[in-house]
C-alpha positions as CSV (number, residue, x, y, z in Angstrom):
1,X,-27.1,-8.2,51.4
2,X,-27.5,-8.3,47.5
3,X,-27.3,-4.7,47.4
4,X,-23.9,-4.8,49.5
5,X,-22.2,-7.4,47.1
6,X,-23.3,-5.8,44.3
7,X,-22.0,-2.4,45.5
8,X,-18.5,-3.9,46.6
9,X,-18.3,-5.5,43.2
10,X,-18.7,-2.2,41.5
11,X,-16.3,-0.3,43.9
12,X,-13.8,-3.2,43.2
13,X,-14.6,-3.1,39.8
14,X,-13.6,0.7,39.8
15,X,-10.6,0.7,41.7
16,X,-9.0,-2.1,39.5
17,X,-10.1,0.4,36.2
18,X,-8.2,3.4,37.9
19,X,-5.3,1.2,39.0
20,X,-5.1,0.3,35.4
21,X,-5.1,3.5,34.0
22,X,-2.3,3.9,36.9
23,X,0.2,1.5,35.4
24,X,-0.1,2.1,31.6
25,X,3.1,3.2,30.9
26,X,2.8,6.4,29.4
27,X,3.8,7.9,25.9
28,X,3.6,11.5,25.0
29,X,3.3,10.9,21.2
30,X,3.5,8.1,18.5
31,X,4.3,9.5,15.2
32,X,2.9,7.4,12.3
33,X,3.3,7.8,8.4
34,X,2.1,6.3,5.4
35,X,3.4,6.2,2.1
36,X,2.1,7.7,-0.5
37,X,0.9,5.1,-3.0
38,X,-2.7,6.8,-2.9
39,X,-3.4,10.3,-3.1
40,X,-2.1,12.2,0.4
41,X,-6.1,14.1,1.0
42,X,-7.9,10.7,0.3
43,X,-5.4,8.8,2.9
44,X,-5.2,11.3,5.6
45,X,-9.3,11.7,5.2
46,X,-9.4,7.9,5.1
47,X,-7.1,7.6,8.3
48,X,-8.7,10.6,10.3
49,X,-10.3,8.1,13.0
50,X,-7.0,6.2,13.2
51,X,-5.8,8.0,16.3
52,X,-8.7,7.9,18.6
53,X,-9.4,4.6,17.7
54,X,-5.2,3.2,18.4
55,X,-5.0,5.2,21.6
56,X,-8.0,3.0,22.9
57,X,-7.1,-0.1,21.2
58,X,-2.9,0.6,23.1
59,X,-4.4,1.6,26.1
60,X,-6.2,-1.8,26.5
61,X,-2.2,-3.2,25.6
62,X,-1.2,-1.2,28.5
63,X,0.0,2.0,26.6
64,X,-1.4,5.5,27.4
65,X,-0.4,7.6,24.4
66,X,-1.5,11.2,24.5
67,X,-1.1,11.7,20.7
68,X,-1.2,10.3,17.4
69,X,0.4,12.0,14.6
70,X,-0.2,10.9,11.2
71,X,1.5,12.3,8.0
72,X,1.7,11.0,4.7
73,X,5.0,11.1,2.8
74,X,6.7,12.9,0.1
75,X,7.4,9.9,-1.6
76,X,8.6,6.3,-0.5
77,X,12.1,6.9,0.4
78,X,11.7,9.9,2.6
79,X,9.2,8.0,5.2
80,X,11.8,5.4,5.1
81,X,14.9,7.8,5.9
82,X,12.2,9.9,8.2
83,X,12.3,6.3,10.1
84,X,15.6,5.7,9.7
85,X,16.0,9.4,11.6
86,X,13.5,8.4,13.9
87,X,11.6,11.4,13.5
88,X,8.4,8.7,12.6
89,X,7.9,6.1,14.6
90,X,5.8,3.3,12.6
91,X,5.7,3.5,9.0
92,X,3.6,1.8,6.2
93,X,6.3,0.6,4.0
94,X,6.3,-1.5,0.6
95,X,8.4,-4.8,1.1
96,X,10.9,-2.4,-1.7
97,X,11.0,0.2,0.9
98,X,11.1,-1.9,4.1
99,X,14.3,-3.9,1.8
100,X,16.0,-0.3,1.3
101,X,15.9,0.4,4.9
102,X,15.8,-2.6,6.9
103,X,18.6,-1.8,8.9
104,X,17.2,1.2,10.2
105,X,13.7,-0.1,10.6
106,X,12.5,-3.0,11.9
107,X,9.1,-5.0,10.1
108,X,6.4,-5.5,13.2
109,X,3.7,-7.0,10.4
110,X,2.6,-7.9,7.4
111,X,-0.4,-7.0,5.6
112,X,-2.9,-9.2,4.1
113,X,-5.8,-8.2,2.0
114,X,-8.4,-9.8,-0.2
115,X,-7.8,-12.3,-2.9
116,X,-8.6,-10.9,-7.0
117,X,-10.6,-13.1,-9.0
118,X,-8.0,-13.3,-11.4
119,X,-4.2,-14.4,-10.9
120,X,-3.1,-15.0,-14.4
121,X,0.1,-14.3,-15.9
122,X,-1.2,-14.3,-19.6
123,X,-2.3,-10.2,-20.0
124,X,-5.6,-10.6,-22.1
125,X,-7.4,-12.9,-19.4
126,X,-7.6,-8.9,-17.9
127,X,-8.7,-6.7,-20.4
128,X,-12.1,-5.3,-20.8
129,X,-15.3,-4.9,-19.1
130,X,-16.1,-9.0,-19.1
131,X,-12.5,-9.7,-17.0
132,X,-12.9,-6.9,-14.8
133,X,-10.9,-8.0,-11.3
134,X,-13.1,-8.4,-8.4
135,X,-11.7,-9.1,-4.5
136,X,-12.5,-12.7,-3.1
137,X,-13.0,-14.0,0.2
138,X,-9.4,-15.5,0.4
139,X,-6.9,-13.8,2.6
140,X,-3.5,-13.6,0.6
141,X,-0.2,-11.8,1.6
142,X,1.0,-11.5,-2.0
143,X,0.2,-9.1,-5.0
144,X,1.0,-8.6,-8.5
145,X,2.5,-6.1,-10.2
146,X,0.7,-5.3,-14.0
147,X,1.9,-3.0,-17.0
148,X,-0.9,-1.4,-18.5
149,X,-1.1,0.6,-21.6
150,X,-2.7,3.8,-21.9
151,X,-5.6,4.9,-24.1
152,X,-2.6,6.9,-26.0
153,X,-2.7,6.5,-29.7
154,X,0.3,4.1,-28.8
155,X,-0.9,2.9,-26.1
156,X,-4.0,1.7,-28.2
157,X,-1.0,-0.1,-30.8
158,X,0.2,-1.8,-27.7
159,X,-2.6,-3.0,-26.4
160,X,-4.3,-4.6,-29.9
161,X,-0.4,-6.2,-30.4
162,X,-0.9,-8.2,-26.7
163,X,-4.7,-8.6,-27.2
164,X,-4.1,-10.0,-30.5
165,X,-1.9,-12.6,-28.5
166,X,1.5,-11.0,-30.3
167,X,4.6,-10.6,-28.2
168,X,5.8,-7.3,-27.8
169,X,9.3,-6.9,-28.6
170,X,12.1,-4.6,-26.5
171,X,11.3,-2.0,-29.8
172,X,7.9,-1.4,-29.1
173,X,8.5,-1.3,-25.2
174,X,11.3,1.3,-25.8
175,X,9.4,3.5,-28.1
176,X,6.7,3.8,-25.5
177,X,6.6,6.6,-23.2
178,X,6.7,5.5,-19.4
179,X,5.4,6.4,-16.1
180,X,7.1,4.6,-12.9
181,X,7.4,5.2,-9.3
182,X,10.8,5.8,-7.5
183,X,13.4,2.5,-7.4
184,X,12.4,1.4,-3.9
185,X,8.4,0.9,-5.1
186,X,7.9,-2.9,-5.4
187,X,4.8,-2.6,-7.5
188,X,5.7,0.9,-9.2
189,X,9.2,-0.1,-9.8
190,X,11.2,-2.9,-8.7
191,X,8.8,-6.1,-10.2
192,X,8.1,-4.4,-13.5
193,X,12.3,-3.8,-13.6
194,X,12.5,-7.9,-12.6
195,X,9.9,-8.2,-15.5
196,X,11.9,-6.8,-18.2
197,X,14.7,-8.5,-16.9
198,X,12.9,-12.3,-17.6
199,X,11.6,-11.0,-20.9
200,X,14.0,-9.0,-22.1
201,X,17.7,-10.0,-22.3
202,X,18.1,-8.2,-18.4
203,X,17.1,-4.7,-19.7
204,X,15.7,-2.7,-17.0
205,X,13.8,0.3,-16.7
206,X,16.9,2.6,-16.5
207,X,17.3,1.3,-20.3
208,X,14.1,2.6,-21.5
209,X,14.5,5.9,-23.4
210,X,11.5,7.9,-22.2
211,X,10.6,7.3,-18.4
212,X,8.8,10.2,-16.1
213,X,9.4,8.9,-12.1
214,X,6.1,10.1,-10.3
215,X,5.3,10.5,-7.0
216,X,2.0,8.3,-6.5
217,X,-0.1,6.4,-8.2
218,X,-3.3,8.7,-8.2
219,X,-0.7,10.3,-10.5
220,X,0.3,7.7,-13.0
221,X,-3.9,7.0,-13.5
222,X,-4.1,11.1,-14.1
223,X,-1.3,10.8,-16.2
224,X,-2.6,7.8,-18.1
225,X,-6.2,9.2,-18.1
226,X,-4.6,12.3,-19.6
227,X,-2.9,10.3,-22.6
228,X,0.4,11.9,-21.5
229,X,2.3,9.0,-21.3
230,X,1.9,5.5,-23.0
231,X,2.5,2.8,-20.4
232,X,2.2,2.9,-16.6
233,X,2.7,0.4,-13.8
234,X,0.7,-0.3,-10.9
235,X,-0.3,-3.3,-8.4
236,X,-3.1,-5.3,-10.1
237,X,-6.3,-4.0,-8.3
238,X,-5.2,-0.3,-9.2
239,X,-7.9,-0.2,-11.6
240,X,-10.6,-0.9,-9.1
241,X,-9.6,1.9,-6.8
242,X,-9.7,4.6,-9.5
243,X,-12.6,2.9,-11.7
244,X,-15.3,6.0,-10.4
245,X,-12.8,8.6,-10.9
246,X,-11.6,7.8,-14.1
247,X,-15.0,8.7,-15.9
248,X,-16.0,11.8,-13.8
249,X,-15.7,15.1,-14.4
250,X,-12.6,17.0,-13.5
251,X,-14.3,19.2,-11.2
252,X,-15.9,16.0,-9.1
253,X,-14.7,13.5,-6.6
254,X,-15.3,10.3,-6.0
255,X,-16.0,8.5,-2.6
256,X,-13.2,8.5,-1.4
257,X,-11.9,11.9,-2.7
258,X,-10.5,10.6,-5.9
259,X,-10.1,13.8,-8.8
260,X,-12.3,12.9,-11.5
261,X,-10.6,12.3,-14.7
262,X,-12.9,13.2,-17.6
263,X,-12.6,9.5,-19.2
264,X,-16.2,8.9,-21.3
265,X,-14.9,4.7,-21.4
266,X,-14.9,2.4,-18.7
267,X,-11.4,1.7,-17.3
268,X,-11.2,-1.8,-17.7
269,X,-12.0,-1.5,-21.5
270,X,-9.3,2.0,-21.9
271,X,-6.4,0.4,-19.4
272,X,-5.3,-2.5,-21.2
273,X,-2.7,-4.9,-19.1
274,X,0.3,-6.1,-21.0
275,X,2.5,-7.4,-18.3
276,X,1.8,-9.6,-15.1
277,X,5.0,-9.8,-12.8
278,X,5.5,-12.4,-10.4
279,X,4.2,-12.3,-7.1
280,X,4.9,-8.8,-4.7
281,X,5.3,-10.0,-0.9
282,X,2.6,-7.5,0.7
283,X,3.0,-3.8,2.5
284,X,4.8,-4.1,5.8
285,X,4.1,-2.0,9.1
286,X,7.6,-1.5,10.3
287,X,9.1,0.7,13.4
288,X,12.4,2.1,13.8
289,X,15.2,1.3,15.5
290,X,16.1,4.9,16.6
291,X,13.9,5.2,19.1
292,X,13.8,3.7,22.4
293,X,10.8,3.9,23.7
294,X,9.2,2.4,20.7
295,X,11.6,-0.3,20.1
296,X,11.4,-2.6,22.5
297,X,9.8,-6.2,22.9
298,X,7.1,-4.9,25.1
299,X,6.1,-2.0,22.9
300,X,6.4,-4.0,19.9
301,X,4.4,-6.4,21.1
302,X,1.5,-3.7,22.0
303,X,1.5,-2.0,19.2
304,X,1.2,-5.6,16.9
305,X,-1.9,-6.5,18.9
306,X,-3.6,-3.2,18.9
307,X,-3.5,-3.0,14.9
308,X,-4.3,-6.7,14.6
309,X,-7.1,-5.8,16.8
310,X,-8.3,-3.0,15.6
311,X,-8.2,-4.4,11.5
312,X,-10.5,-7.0,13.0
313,X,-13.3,-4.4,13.7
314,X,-15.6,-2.6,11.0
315,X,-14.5,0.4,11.4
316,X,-10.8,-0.5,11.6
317,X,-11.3,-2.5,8.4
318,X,-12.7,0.8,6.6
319,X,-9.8,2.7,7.9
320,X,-6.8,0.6,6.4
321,X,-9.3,-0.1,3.2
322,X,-7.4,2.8,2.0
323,X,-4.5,0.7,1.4
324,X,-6.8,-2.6,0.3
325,X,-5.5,-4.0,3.6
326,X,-8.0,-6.5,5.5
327,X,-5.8,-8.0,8.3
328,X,-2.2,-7.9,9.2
329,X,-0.5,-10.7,10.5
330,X,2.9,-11.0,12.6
331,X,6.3,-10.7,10.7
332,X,9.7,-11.1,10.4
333,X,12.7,-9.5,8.5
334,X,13.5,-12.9,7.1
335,X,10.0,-12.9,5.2
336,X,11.4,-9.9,3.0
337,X,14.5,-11.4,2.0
338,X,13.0,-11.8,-1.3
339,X,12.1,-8.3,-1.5
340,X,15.5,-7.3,-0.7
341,X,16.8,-10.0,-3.4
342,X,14.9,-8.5,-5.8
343,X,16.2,-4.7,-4.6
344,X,19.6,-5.8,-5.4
345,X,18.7,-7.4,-8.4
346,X,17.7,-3.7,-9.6
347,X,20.5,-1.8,-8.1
C-alpha cells in the first residue's frame, strides 16, 4: 500500500510539473543590455551565465523564454534609444540615463550595493594607501560621484593644493585637462557638472576649456594611468575595481579581465580625490515601453522577481558584481525625479 501512495504521489507530482511547463506563457527571446560603464569583454565575460541562469529563475515566474540575448552598449545613450526603439528589451541604465529616457522606458528596479567605509565630502579623508575605500555590510541605494586627479605633472599640483587643505580655484580647474563621460552619465557627467555648479559660480563642464568625452570608464583609468589627461571622474569605488590592473603590465589582465596599466604606485597613493559630489541615486533596471509582450503588469512583475531572486543566490551575486550591485529592490519613476532634476539642471 506504501509503495502505491508513494507511486501515485510521484505520477501526480509529474503530471502537475508537465502541466506547468504547459501553461508558461511562452517568449521567443528577451533582449537584454548593459551599459558600458566597465569594459564591454570583462561585462559580457562577467554576464556569460546570466541567460541560463534567468530562463530558470522566469520559468519558475511562469515564463518560458527560449533565449537571452545580451549586448553591451556603444555608450549610454544608444542602449537608452535601443530601448526607446524597442529593439532591447531591459536595460541597465544610470538614474542620468533612465532620466533622458523615461518616457520611453519604464524603471522595473533599483539597484543596491554595498556600503564604502568612507562617505565624506572633505577630499583628503580619501587619499593614500591608509584611507583606501573598502565595501561594508550596509545595503545602500545611493553613490557618490568623486574628481580625482591624475598622476600628471598637474595632476600631482592639484592634488598637493587639496591635500594641503587649499581650495582650488575655477583657474586651476580650467587649466586642467579633463576626461568625462557623455551628458546623460550620473557619475561620469551629470554630478560632477552639479559639482562645479555649487562651487563655482554655476560653471559647468561645457565651460571647461580642455574636456575629451570617453566612452567608459575602463577608459578614463587607462587614460589617467597614461598621464594623458589631468583630472577624471568616476563613482567613488572606481578605484577598487581597477586597483590590480593599474600596476600590471600592459600585456596582463586582471581577474576580471581588466588591461594592465603599467603603474609601478599603488592607486590609492597616484589617484588623488579632489571632489566628493552629493549623493548619486543608484543604477536602474528598466524595460521599454515599445514592446508589448514585455510591458505588461504580469511580465513586469516576473521579470522583478526573477532578478530579485536570482541577486539573492551566490552565483547571481557574482554575476551582477560586475556592476558592484548586491540586491535590487522594487522601483518607481517617481524615485528618479531627482535624477531627472539634476538632468535638467545640466541641459
Amino acid at each position: 500500500m506504501k509503495k502505491l501512495l508513494a507511486l501515485l504521489l510521484v505520477v501526480v507530482l509529474s503530471v502537475s510539473c508537465v502541466s506547468a511547463m504547459a501553461e508558461a506563457i511562452k517568449m521567443d527571446k528577451l533582449t537584454l543590455e548593459f551599459v558600458p560603464s566597465k569594459d564591454a569583454d570583462v561585462i559580457i565575460t562577467g554576464t556569460k551565465n546570466l541567460p541560463e541562469l534567468l530562463q530558470a529563475e522566469l520559468l519558475k515566474q511562469g515564463y518560458d523564454v527560449g533565449e537571452v540575448d545580451i549586448t553591451v552598449g556603444t555608450s549610454y545613450e544608444a542602449t537608452g534609444e535601443a530601448m526607446a526603439a524597442g529593439t532591447i528589451d531591459l536595460g541597465w541604465l544610470p538614474g542620468g540615463t533612465y532620466a533622458l529616457f523615461s518616457d520611453e522606458v519604464d524603471v522595473i528596479l533599483t539597484a543596491t550595493r554595498s556600503g564604502l567605509s568612507n562617505d565624506s565630502t572633505d577630499p583628503t579623508t580619501w587619499n593614500g594607501d591608509a584611507n583606501k575605500t573598502t565595501p561594508t555590510d550596509e545595503q545602500v541605494t545611493f553613490y557618490r560621484s568623486l574628481i580625482y586627479a591624475t598622476p600628471s605633472a598637474y595632476g600631482k599640483e592639484l592634488a598637493a593644493k587639496v591635500n594641503a587643505g587649499e581650495t582650488l580655484t575655477w583657474e586651476d580647474l580650467d587649466k586642467a585637462s579633463w576626461a568625462v563621460l557623455k551628458t546623460s552619465s550620473s557619475a561620469g557627467y551629470i554630478y560632477p557638472t552639479m559639482w562645479l555648479m555649487a562651487g563655482y559660480e554655476g560653471k559647468k563642464i561645457a565651460d571647461l576649456t580642455n574636456v575629451v568625452t570617453l566612452s567608459g570608464y575602463g577608459e578614463s583609468f587607462a587614460q589617467g594611468a597614461a598621464e594623458a589627461v589631468d583630472i577624471i571622474v568616476c563613482y567613488a569605488d572606481g578605484r577598487r575595481d581597477y586597483e590590480a590592473a593599474w600596476i600590471l603590465p600592459a600585456d596582463q589582465q586582471d581577474a576580471t579581465g581588466k588591461a594592465g596599466m603599467s603603474r609601478e604606485e599603488s592607486i590609492w597613493n597616484e589617484l588623488s580625490v579632489i571632489g566628493v559630489t552629493e549623493p548619486i541615486y543608484n543604477d536602474t533596471v528598466s524595460i521599454t515601453k515599445a514592446n508589448d509582450a514585455v510591458y505588461n503588469p504580469e511580465f513586469i512583475a516576473a521579470i522583478q522577481n526573477a532578478l530579485i531572486d536570482l541577486i539573492n543566490t551566490d552565483e547571481g551575486k557574482e554575476i551582477f558584481s560586475v556592476y558592484s550591485h548586491t540586491g535590487y529592490a522594487m522601483a518607481t519613476d517617481a524615485d528618479y525625479e531627482g535624477a531627472r532634476k539634476a538632468l535638467e539642471v545640466v541641459k
